[in-house]
C-alpha positions in Angstrom: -30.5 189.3 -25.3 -27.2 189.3 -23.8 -25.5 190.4 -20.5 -22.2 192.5 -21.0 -19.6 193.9 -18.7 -16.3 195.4 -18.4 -13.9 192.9 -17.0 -14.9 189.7 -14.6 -14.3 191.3 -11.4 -17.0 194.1 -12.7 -19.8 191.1 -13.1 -19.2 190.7 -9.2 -19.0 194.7 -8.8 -21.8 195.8 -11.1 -22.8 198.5 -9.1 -19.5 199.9 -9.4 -18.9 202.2 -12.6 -16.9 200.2 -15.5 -13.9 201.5 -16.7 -11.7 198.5 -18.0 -11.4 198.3 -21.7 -11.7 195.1 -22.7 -15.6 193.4 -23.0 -16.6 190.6 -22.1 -19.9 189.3 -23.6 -22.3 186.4 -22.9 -25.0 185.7 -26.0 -28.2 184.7 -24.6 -30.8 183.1 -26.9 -34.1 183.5 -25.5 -35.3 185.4 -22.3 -35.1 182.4 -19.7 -31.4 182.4 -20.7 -30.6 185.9 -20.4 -33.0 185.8 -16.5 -30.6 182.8 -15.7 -27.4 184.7 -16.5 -28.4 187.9 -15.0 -29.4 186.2 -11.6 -26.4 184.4 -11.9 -24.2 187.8 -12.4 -26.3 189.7 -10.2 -27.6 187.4 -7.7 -31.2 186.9 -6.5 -31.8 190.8 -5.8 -32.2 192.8 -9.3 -30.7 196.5 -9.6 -33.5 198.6 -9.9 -35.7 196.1 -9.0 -38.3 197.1 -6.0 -38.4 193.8 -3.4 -40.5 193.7 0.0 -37.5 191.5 1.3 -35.1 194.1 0.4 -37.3 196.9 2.0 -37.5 195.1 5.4 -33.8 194.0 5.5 -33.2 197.8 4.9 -35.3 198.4 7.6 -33.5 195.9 10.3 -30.4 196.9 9.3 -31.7 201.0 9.8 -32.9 199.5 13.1 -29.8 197.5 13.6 -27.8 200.9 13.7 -30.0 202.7 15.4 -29.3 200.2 18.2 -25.8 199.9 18.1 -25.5 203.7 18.0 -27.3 204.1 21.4 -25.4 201.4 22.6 -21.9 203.3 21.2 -22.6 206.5 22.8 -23.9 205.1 26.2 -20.5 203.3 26.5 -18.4 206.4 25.0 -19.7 208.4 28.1 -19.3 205.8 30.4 -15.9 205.8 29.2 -15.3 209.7 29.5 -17.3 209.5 33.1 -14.3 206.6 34.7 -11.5 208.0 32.8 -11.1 204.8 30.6 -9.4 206.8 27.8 -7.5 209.7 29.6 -7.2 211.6 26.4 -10.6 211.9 25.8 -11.4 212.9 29.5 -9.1 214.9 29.5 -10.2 217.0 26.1 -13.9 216.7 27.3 -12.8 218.1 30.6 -11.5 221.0 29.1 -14.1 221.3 27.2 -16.1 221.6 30.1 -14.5 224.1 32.1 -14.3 226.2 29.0 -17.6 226.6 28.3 -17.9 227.3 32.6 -15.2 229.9 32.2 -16.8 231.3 29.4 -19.8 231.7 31.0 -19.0 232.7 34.4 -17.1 235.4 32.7 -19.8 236.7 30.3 -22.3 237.1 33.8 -19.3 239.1 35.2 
């Protein structure tokens, strides 16, 4: 056994592709070695390597996001509503009579 990779930086990045030229290798004799080195390179979460723990922290962050998004647009129209950022009113205000004009016209 034995745990090779591109260049040192690339031990830290492995999930990055490898494109240096020079190797660098690390012999392992027996399997505890080569489970040692690997966590060591690759840390306590495995590539390829189904985990519960991994799932839920998925999970929390999906959740996590799904928060802050709600969070995002509630302020972003709270924003357009008092004119915080004038550009963006303004554009959205367009927008709106637009899509009024638009209308009003196509009933004409």
């Amino acid at each position: 056994f034995r745990v090779t990779w591109n260049h040192q930086r690339a031990a830290v990045l492995s999930y990055m592709p490898k494109s240096m030229d020079s190797t660098v290798s690390i012999p392992c004799g027996d399997g505890l070695t080569f489970r040692c080195v690997a966590v060591t390179v690759h840390g306590a979460d495995m590539p390829g390597k189904f985990s519960r723990t991994i799932m839920n922290a998925t999970f929390r962050e999906c959740q996590l996001y799904k928060v802050q998004i709600k969070y995002i647009i509630k302020n972003t129209i709270k924003d357009v509503i008092v004119w915080n950022d004038p550009i963006v009113s303004t554009y959205v205000f367009y927008g709106w009579m637009h899509c009024v004009y638009s209308n009003s016209v196509a009933c004409a």
